[in-house]
Residue frames relative to the residue before (quaternion, step in Angstrom):
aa qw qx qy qz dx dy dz
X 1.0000 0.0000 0.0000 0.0000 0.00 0.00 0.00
X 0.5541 -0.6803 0.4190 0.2336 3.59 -1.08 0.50
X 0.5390 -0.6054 0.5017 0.3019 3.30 -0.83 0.85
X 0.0356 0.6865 -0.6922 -0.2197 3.90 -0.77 0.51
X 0.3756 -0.7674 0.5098 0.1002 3.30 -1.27 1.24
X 0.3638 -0.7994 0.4736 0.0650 4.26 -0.49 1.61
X 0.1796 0.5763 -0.7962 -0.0421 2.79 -1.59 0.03
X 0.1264 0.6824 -0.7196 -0.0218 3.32 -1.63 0.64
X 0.3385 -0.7045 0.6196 -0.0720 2.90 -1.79 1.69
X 0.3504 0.6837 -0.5828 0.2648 3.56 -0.65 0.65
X 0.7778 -0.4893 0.3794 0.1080 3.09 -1.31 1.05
X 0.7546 0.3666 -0.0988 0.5351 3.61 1.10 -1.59
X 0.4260 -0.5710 0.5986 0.3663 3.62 -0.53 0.88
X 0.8033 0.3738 -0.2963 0.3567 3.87 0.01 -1.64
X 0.7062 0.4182 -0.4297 0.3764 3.75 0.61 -0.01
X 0.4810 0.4986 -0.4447 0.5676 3.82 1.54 -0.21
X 0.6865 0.3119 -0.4724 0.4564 3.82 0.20 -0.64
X 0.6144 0.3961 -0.5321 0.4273 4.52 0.55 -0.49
X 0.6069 0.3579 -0.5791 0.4101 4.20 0.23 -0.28
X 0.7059 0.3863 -0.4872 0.3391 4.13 -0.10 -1.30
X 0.5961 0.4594 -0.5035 0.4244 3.99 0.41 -0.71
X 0.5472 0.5960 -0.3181 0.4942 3.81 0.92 -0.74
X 0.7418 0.2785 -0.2455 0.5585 4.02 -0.02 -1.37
X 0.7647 0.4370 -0.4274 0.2042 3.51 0.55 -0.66
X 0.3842 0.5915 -0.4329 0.5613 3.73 1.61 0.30
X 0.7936 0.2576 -0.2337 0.4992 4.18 0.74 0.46
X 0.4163 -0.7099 0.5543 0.1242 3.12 -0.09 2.18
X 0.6374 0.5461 -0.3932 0.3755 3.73 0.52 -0.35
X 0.6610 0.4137 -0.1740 0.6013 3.97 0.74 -0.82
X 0.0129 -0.6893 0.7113 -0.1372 3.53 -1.07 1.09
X 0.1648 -0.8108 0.5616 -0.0103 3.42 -0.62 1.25
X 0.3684 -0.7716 0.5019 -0.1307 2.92 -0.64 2.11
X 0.7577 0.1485 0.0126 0.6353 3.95 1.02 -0.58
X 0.1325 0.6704 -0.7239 0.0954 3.15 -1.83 0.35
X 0.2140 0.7453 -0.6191 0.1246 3.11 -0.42 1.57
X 0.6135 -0.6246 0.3979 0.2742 4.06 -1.61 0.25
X 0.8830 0.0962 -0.0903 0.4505 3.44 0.91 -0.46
X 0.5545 -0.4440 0.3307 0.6213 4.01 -0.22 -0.57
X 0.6726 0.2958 -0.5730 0.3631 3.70 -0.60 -0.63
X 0.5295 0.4559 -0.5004 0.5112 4.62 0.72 -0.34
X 0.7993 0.3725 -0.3508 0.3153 3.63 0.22 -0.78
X 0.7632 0.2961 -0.4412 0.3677 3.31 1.18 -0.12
X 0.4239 0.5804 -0.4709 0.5116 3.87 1.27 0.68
X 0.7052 0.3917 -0.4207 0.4152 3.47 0.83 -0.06
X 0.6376 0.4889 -0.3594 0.4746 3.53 0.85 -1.01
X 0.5671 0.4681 -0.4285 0.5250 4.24 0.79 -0.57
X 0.7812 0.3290 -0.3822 0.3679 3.52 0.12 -1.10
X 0.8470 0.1823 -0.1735 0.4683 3.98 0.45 -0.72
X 0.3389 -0.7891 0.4722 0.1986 3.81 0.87 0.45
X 0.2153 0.8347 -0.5062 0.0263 3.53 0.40 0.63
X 0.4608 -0.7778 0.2724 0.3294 3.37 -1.11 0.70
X 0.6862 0.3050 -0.2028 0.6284 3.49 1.22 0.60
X 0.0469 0.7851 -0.6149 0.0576 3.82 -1.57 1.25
X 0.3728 -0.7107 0.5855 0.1147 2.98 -0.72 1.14
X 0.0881 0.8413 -0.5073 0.1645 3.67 0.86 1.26
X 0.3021 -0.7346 0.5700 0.2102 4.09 -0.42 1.76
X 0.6666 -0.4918 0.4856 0.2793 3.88 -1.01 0.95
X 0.8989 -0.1201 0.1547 0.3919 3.24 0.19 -1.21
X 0.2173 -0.8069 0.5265 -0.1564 3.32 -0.42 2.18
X 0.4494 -0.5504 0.4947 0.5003 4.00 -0.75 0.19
X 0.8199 0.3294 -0.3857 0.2654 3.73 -0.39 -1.06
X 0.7027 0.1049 0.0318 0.7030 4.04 1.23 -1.08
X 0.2927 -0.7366 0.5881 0.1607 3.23 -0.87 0.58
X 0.6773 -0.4744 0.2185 0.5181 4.05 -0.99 0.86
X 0.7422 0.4551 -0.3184 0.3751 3.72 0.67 -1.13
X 0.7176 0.4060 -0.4027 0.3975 3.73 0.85 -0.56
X 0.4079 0.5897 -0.5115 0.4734 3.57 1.58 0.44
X 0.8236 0.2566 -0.2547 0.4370 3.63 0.06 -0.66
X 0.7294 0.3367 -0.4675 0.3688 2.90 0.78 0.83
X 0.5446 0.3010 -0.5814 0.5242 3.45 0.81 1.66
X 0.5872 0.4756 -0.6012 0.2598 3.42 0.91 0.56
X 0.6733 -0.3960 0.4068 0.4737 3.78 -1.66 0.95
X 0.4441 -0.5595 0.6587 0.2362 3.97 -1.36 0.74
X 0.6415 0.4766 -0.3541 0.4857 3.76 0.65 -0.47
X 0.8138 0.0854 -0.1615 0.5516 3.81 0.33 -0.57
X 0.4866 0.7288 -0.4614 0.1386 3.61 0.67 0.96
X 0.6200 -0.6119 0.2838 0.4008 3.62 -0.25 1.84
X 0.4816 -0.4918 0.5851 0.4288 3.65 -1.50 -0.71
X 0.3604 0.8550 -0.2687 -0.2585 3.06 -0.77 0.34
């Protein structure tokens, strides 16, 4: 089975550490990034294109939606 490659972005230190204790119970999902706000999430999703982000809605500097909307539509993760 394929590796699905992560990143998760959120603001709260304690809700990134409840998703990795989460992804890390699924030998499938390998987490590749971890950043705190949008201008990290969108330097992380350009630099390592992963195929899945745990991406929190609402952050102080960009909020999730103004992140996907400077990522490319062609390499934009699930999330």
């Amino acid at each position: 089975m394929r590796t699905i490659k992560t990143i998760i972005v959120d603001d709260e230190m304690l809700s990134r550490i409840r998703i990795k204790k989460l992804i890390d119970q699924i030998d499938q999902i390998q987490l590749i990034g971890e950043g705190r706000n949008g201008d990290e999430a969108i330097d992380l999703i350009s630099s390592y294109r992963p195929d899945l982000v745990f991406l929190d809605a609402e952050m102080p500097d960009k909020d999730g939606f103004q992140v996907l909307n400077r990522i490319d539509a062609e390499y934009r993760p699930f999330i």
